[in-house]
N, C-alpha and C positions, 0 to 999 in steps of 0.2 A: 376531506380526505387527509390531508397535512395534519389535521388535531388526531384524527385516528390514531394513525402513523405514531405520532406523539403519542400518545399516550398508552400502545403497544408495548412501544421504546422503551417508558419508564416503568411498567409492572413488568416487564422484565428484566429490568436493572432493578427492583424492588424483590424478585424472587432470585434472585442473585446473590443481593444482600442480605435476604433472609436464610441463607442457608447454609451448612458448613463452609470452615474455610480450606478450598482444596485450589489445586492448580488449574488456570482458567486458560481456555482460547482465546486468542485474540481475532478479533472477524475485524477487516478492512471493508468497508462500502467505496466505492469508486463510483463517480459518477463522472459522465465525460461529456463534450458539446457535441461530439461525434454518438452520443448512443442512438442504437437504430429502433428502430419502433418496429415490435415484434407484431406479428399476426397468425393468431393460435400457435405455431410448435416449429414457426416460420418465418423468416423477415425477407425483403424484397431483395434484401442483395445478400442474401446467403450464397458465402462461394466467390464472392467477389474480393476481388486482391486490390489493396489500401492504396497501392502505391501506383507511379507511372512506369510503364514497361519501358525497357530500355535496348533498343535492337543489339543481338549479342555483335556484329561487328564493331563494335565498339571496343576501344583496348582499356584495361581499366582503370586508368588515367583518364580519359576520356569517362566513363560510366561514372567516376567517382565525383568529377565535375558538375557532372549532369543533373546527379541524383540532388546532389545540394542544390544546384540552382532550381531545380522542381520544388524542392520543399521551402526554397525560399518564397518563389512565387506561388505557392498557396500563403504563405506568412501574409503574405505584401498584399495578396487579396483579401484574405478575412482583418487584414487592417483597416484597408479600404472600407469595408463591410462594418465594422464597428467603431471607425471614427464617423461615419454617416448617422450611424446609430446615436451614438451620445452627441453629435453636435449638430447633425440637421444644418438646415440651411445660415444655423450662426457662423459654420467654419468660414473664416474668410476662403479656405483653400477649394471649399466646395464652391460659393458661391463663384469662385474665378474661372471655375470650369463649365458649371451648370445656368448661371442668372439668366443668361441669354437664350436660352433654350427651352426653359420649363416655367412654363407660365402661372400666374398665383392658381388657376384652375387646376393644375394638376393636383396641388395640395388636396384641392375639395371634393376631387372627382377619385383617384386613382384608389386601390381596395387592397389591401393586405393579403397576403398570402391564407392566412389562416381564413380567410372567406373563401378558398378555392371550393367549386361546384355548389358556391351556396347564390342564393337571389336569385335562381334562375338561369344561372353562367353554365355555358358548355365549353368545348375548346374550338367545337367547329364554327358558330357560329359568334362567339363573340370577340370581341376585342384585342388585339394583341397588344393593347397599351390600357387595359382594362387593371390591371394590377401593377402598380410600383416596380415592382422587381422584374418583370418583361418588359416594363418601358424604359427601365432603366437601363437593361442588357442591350437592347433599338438603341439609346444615342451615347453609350460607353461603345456600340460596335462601328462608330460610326465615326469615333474621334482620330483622329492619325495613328496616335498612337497603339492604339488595342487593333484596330481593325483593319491598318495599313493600306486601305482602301483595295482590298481583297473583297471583303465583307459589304455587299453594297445591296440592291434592290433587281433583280435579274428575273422575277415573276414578267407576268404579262398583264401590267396595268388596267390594259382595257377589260380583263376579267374582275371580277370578284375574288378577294384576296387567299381566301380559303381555298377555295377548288382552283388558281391560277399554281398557289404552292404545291398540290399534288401532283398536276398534271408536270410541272419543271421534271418533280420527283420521276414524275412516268419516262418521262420522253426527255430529259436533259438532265442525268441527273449528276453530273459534273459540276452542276452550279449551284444543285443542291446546299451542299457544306458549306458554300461560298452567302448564299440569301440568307438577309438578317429577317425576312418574316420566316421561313423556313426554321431557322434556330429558334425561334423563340415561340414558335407552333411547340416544336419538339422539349421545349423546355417547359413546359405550360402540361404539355399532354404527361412528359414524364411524372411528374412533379404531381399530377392530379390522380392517376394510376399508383404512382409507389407512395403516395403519403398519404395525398388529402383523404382519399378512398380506396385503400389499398386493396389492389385486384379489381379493383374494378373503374375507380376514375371516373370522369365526366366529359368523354368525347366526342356527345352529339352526331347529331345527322345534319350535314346542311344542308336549310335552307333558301333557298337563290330568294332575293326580296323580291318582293310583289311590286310593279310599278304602276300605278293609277293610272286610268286608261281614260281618266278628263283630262290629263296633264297632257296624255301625249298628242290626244285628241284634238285638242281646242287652239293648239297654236297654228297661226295660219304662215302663210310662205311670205308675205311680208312682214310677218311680224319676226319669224324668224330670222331673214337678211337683213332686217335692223339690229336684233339682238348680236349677230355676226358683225355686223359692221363696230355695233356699242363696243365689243368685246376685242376686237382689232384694235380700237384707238386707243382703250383705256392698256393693251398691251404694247401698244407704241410710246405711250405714254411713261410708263410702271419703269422706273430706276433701274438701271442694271446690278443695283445691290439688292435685291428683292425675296421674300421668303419663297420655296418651292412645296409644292402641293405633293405628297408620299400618301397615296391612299387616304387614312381618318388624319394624317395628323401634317404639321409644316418640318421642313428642314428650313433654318435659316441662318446667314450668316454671321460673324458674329459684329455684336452692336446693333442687329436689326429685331426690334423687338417680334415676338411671335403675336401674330392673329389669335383673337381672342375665342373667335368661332372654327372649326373644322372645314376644312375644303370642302366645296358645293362637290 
C-alpha cells in the first residue's frame, strides 16, 4: 500500500513538471498520533470534546491552573507510555517499580492490543490480565501512588469474576468506579467496541465453568479434614510476608518473588 501511495505521489509530481509553468497550491499532509479511525462517513467519537471539562465554579485563575496541570498529565503519561516502549524492561526506572511483580511468564504469556477479539478472546469470558495493557492498568492501579488505595478489589470473590463485576454494577454501584476488575472490564470492552471492531466489539456471553462431577464426587470426609487440617498448618506455617491470592493472579510484596503458577 506504501509503494502505491508512492508511486501516485510521484506521477503526480511528474505531471506537474510536465506542464506549464503557472502558480501552484501548496497542499500540507498532517498526520497526528491522535488521528481517529474512521468507519464509513463516521468515527466512534464524533462529537467528542478533546479536552477535560472544567466545572464553571471555578475562577479563572483557578481554570487556568487546572487546564495546564491536565495537559501536563497526559504529557507525563504518554511519557510513561513511550519510555516503556523504547526501553522495556532495560529501564533501570521500570525495572525499580515493576521486577517484583511481573514474572518472566508475563513476557510469554501476555497479548498485544492489536490481537483484541482475535484467538478466540471475548471480554466476558476471558482474562483481564489476558493483554499487557489491562494488566498493566491491575498493578499501576494498585501502586500508592496512582490508586491511593481508593482503587482496590470490592467484587465478591467467592463469585466468578465477570458476573461478580455486574452484579457490584447492579446492586452497589458506588464501588463501581472504585474496582480495578471493573475498570479494566470497561477498558477492554471499550477499546474492543470503538477500535478493534468498531461497532461491534467482542463482548461475549458468559459462560459459568463447568466443574467435574469425579472431583467433586470422589473426595471422601476424611480425606477432606486432612486436606483441612494440611492446609491450616501449612497457613500457620507461611511468613507473614507472603504473596496474596486476587482471583487469576498474586499481589505480593515487595522483595517477595511472585508464584510461578496461578492461584488454585
Amino acid at each position: 500500500m506504501a509503494a502505491r501511495v508512492s508511486a501516485l505521489l510521484l506521477l503526480g509530481a511528474s505531471a506537474v513538471v510536465a506542464g506549464p509553468i503557472a502558480p501552484r497550491d501548496t497542499f500540507t499532509i498532517t498526520t497526528s498520533e491522535n488521528a481517529q479511525i474512521s468507519v464509513g462517513d463516521s468515527t466512534w467519537n464524533a462529537g467528542a470534546v478533546d479536552s477535560f471539562p472544567i466545572h464553571a465554579s471555578c475562577n479563572a485563575t483557578q481554570h487556568t491552573m487546572l487546564q495546564k496541570g491536565l495537559n501536563e498529565a497526559v504529557i507525563l503519561a504518554r511519557h510513561a507510555r513511550d519510555h516503556i516502549l523504547r526501553w522495556g524492561n532495560e529501564s533501570h526506572i521500570y525495572t525499580k517499580y515493576f521486577e517484583t511483580v511481573i514474572c518472566d511468564l508475563s513476557y510469554e504469556l501476555r497479548k498485544p492490543l492489536e490481537s483484541m477479539c482475535m484467538y478466540g478472546y471475548n471480554v466476558a469470558n476471558g482474562a483481564t490480565n489476558y493483554f499487557w495493557a489491562s494488566d498493566l492498568i491491575h498493578r499501576l492501579l494498585h501502586l500508592p501512588p496512582v490508586g491511593e488505595g481508593v482503587v482496590e478489589h470490592y467484587t465478591n470473590e467467592e463469585e466468578e469474576k465477570y458476573p461478580s463485576v455486574i452484579n457490584l454494577a447492579k446492586n452497589n454501584a458506588t464501588y463501581s468506579a472504585r474496582d480495578s476488575d471493573t475498570i479494566q472490564y470497561f477498558a477492554l470492552e471499550a477499546y474492543a467496541y470503538d477500535i478493534a471492531v468498531p461497532g461491534v466489539g467482542c463482548p461475549g456471553r458468559y459462560a459459568a465453568p463447568e466443574e467435574s462431577p469425579a472431583a467433586t464426587s470422589s473426595a471422601t470426609p476424611s480425606a477432606t479434614s486432612a486436606a483441612a487440617s494440611a492446609t491450616a498448618s501449612e497457613a500457620a506455617a507461611a511468613p507473614a510476608e507472603a504473596c496474596e491470592p486476587h482471583n487469576d493472579h498474586w499481589h505480593c510484596p515487595p522483595g517477595v518473588p511472585e508464584p510461578t503458577s496461578p492461584p488454585s
